[in-house]
C-alpha atoms as one frame of an Amber mdcrd trajectory, in Angstrom:
protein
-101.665-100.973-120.907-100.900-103.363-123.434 -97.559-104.074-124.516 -97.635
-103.051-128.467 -98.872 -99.527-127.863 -97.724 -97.450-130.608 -96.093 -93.826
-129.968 -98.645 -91.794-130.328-101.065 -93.743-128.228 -98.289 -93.427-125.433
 -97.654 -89.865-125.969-101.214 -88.989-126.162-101.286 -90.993-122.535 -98.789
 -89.090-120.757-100.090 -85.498-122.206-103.416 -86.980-120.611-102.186 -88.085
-117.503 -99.821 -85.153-116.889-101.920 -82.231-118.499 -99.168 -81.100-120.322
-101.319 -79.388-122.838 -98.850 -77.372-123.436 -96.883 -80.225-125.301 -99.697
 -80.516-128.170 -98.658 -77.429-130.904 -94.712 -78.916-130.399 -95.212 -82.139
-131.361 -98.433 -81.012-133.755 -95.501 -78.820-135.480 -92.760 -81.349-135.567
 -94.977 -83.832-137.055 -96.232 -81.138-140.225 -92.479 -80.417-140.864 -91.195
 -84.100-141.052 -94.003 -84.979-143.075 -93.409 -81.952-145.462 -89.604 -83.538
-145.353 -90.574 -86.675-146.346 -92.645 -85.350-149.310 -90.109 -83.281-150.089
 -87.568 -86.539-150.763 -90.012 -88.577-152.851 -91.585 -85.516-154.971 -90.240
 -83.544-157.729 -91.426 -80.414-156.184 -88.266 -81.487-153.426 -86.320 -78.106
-155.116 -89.105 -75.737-154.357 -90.121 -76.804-151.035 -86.277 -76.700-150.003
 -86.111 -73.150-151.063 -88.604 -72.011-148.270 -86.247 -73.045-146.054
């Protein structure tokens, strides 16, 4: 394995190697709601998306 492998490429690599399936809707989840976050900071629908949570 090469030494610049980015996250996802490692993660994906250990959910392959240790078939921790399982793993996949976490992560899948966590990466939706930071992205909504994100959005959220740099939009100017930031006051609506806050109220749903």
């Amino acid at each position: 394995m090469s030494k610049r492998t980015g996250v996802f490429a490692e993660m994906w690599l250990f959910l392959k190697e240790s078939k921790k399936w399982w793993l996949l809707p976490i992560l899948v989840v966590l990466v939706a709601v930071s992205a909504l976050l994100v959005f959220a900071q740099t939009s100017a629908l930031a006051p609506f998306i806050y109220t749903i949570f």
